[in-house]
Chimera marker file (.cmm) of the C-alpha trace (Angstrom):
<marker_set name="trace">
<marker id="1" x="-174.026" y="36.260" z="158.756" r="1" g="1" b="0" radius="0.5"/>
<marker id="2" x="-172.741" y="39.600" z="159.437" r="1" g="1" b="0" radius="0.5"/>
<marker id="3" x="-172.584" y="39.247" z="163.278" r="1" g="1" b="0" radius="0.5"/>
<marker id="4" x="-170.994" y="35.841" z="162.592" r="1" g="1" b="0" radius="0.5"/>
<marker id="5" x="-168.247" y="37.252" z="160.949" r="1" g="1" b="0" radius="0.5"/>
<marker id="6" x="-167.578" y="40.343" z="163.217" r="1" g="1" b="0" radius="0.5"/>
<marker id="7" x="-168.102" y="37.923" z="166.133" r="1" g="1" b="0" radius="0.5"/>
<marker id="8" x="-165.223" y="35.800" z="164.184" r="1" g="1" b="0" radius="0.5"/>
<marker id="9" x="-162.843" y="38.621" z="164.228" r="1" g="1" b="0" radius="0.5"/>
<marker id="10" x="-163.141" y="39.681" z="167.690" r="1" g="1" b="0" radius="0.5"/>
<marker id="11" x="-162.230" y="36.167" z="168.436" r="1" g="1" b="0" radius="0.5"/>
<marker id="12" x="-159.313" y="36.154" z="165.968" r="1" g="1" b="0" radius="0.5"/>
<marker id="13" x="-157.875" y="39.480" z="167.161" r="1" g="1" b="0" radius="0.5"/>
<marker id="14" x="-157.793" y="38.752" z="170.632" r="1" g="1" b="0" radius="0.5"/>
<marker id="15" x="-156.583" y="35.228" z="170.347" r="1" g="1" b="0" radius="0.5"/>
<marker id="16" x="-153.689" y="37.012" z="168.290" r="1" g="1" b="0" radius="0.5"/>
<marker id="17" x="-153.309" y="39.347" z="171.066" r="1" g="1" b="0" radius="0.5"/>
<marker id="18" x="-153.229" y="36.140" z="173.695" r="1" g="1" b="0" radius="0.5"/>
<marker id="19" x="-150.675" y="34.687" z="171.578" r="1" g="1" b="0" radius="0.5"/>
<marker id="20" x="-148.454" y="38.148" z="171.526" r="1" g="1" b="0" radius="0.5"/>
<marker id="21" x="-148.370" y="38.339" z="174.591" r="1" g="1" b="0" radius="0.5"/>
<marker id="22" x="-147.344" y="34.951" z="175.613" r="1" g="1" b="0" radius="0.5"/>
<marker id="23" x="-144.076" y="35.390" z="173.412" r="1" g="1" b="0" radius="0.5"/>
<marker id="24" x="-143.634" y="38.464" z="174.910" r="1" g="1" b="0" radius="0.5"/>
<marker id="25" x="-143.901" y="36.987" z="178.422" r="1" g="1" b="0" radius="0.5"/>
<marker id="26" x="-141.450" y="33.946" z="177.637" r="1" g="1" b="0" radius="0.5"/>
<marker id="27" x="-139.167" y="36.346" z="175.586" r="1" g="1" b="0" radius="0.5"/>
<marker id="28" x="-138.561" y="38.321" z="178.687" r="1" g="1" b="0" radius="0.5"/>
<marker id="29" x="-138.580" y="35.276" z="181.057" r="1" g="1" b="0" radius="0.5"/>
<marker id="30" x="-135.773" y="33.571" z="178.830" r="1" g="1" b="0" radius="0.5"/>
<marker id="31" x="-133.260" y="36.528" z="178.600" r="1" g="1" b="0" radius="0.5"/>
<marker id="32" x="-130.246" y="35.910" z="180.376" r="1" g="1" b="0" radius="0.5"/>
<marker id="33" x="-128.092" y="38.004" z="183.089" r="1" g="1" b="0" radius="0.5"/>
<marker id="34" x="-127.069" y="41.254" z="182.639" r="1" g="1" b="0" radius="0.5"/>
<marker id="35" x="-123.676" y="41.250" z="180.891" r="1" g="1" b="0" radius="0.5"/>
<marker id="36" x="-120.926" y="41.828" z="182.839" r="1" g="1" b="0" radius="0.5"/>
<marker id="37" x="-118.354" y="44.990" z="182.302" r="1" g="1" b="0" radius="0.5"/>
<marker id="38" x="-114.980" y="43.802" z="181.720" r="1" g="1" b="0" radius="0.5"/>
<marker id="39" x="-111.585" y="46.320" z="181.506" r="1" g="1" b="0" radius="0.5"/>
<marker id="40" x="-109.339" y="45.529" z="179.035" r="1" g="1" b="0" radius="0.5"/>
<marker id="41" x="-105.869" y="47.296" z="178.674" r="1" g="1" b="0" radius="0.5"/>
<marker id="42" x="-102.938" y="46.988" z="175.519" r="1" g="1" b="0" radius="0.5"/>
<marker id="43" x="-100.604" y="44.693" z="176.328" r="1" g="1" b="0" radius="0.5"/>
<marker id="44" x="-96.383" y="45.923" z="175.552" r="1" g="1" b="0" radius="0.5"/>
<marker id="45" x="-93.263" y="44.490" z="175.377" r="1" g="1" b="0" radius="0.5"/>
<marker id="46" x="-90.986" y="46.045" z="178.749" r="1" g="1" b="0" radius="0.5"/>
<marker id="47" x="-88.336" y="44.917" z="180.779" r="1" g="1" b="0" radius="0.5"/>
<marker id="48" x="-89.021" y="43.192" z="183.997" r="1" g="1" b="0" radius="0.5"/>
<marker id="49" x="-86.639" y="44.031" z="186.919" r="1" g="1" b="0" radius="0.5"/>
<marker id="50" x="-88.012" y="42.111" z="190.305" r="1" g="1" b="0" radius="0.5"/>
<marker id="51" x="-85.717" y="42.528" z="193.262" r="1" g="1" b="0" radius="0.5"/>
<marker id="52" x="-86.217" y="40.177" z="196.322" r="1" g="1" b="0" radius="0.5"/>
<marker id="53" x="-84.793" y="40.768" z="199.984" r="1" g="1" b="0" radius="0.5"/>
<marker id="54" x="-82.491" y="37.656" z="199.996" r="1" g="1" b="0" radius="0.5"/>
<marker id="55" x="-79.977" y="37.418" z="202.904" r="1" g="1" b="0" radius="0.5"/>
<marker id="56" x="-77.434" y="34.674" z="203.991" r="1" g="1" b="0" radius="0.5"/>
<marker id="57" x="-73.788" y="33.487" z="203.805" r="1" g="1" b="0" radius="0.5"/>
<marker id="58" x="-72.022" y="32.472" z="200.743" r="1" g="1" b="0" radius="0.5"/>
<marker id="59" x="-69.281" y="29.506" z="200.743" r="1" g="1" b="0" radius="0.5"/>
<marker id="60" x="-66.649" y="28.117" z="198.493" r="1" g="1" b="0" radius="0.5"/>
<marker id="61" x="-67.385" y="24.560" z="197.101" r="1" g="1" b="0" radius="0.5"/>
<marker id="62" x="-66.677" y="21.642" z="199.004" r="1" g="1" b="0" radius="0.5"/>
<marker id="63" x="-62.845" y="20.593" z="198.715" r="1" g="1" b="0" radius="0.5"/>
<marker id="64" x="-61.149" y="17.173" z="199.545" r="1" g="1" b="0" radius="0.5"/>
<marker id="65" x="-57.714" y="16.436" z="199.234" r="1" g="1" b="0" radius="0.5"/>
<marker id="66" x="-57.493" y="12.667" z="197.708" r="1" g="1" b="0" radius="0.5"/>
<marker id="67" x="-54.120" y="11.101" z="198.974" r="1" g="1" b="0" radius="0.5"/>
<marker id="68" x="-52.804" y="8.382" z="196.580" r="1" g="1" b="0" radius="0.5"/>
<marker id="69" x="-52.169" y="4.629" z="197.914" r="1" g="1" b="0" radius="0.5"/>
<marker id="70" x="-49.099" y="4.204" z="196.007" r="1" g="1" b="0" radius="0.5"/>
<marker id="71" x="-46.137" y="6.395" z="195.029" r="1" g="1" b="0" radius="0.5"/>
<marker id="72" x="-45.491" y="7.407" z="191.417" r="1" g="1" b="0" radius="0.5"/>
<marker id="73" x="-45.979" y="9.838" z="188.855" r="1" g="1" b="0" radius="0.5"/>
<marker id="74" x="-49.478" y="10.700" z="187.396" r="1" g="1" b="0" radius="0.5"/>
<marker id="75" x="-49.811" y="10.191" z="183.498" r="1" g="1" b="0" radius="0.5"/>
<marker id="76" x="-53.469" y="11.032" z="182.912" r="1" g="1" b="0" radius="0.5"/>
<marker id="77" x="-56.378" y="12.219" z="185.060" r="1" g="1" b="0" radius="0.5"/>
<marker id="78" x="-60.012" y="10.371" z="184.195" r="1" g="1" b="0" radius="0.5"/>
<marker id="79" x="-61.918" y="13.452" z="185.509" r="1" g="1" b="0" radius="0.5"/>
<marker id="80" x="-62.113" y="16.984" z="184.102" r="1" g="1" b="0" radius="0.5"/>
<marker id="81" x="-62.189" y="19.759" z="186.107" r="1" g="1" b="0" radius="0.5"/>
<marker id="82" x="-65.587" y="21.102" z="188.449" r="1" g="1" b="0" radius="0.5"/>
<marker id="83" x="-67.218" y="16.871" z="187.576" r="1" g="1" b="0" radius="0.5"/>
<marker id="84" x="-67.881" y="14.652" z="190.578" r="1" g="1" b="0" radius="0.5"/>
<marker id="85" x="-65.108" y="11.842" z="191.558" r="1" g="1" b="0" radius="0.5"/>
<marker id="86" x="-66.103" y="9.432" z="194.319" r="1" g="1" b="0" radius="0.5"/>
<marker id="87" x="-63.503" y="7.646" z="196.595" r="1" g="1" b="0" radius="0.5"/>
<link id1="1" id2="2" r="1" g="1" b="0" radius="0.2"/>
<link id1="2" id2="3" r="1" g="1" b="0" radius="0.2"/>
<link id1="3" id2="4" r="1" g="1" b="0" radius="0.2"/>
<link id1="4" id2="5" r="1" g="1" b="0" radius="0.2"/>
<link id1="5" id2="6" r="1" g="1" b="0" radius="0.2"/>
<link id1="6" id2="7" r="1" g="1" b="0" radius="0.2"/>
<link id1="7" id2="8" r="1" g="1" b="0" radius="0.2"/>
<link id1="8" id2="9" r="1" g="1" b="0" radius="0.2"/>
<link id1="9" id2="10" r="1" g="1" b="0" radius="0.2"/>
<link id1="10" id2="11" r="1" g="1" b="0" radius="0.2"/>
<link id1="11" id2="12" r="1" g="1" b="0" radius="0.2"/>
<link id1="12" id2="13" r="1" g="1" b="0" radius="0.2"/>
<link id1="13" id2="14" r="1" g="1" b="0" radius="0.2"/>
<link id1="14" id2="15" r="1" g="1" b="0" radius="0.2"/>
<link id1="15" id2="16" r="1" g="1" b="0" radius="0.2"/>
<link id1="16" id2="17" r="1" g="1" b="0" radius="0.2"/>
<link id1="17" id2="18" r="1" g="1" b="0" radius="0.2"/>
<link id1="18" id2="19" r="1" g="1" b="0" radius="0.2"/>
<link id1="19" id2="20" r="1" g="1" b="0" radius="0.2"/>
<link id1="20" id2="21" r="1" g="1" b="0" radius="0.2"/>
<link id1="21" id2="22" r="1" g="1" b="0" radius="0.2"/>
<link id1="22" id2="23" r="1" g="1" b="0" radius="0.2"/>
<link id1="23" id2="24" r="1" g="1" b="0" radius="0.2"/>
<link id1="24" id2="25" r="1" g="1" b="0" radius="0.2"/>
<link id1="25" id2="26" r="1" g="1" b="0" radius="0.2"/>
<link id1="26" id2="27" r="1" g="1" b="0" radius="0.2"/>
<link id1="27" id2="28" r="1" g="1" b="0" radius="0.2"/>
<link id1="28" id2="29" r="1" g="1" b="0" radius="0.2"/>
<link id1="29" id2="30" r="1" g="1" b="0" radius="0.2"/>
<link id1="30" id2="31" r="1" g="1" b="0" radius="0.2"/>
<link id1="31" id2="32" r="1" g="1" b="0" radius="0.2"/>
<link id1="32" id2="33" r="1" g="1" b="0" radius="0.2"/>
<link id1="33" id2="34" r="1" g="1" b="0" radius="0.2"/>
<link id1="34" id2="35" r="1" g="1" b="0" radius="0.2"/>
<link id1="35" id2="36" r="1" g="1" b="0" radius="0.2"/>
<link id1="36" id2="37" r="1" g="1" b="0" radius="0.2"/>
<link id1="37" id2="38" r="1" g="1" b="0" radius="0.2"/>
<link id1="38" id2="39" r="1" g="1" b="0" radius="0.2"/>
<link id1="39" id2="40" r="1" g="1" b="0" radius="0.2"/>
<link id1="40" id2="41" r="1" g="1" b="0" radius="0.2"/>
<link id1="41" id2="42" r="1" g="1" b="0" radius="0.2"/>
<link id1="42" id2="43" r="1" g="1" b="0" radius="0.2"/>
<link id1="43" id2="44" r="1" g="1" b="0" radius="0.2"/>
<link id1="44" id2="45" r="1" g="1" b="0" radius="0.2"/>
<link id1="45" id2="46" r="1" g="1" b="0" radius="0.2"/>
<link id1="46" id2="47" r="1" g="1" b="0" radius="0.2"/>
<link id1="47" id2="48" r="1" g="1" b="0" radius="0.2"/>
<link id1="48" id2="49" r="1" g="1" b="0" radius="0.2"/>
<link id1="49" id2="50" r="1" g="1" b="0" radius="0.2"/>
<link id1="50" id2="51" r="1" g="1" b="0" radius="0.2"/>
<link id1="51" id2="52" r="1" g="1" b="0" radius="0.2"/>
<link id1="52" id2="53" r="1" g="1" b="0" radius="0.2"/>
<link id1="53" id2="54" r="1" g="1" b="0" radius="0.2"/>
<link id1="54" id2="55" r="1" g="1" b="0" radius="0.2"/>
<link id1="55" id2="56" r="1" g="1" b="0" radius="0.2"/>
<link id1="56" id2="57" r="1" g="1" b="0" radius="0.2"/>
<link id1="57" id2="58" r="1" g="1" b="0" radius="0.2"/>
<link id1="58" id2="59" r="1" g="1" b="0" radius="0.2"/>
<link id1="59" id2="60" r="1" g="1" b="0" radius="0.2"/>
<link id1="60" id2="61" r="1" g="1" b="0" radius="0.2"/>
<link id1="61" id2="62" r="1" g="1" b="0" radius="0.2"/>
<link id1="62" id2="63" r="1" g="1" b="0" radius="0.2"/>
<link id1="63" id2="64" r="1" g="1" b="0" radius="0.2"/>
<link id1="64" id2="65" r="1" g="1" b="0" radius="0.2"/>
<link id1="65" id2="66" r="1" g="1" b="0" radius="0.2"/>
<link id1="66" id2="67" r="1" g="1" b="0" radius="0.2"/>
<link id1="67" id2="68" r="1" g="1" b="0" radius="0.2"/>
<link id1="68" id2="69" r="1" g="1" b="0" radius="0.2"/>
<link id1="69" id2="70" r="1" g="1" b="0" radius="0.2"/>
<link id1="70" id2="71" r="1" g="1" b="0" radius="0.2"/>
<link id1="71" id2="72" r="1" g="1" b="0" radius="0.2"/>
<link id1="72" id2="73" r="1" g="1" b="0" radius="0.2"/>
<link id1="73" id2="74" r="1" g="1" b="0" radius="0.2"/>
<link id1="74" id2="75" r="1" g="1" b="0" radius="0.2"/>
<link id1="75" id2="76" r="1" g="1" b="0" radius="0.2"/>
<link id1="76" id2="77" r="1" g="1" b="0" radius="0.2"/>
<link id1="77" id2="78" r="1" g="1" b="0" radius="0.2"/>
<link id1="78" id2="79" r="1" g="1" b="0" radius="0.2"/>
<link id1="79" id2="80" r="1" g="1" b="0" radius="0.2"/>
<link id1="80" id2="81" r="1" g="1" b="0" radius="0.2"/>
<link id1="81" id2="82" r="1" g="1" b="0" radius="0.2"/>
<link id1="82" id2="83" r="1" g="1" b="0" radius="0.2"/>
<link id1="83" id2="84" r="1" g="1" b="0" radius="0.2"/>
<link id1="84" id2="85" r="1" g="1" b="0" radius="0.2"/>
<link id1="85" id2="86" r="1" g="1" b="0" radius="0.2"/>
<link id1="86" id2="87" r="1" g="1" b="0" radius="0.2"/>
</marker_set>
């Protein structure tokens, strides 16, 4: 009975140490990358100036002189200065 039992244990403490070891060896097997380093700075309020290398020519508005069909004297004008007329 007593080599039974010390048999039993043998058999118990390496089965425990089997089973140790295989969550030890899927532990490690399941952890994930390395984690990656990431800088990080304070973000503050500043003014933004951008300057950009523009050249070229610059040009009045288009004018047009509108000549009337019939002669008179003009009571009221329709369209307010700088809007769009069409002929």
């Amino acid at each position: 009975m007593k080599r039974l039992w010390s048999d039993m244990r043998w058999r118990i403490g390496i089965i425990s140490v089997a089973v140790l070891l295989v969550i030890a060896i899927s532990v490690a097997a399941h952890r994930g990358p390395d984690a990656v380093e990431v800088k990080t700075v304070v973000v503050k309020p500043a003014t933004l100036t951008v300057k950009l290398p523009e050249n070229g020519v610059l040009s009045r508005p288009q004018t047009t002189t509108i000549a009337a069909s019939a002669t008179g004297n003009i009571t009221q004008i329709y369209a307010k200065e700088g809007q769009r007329v069409r002929q």
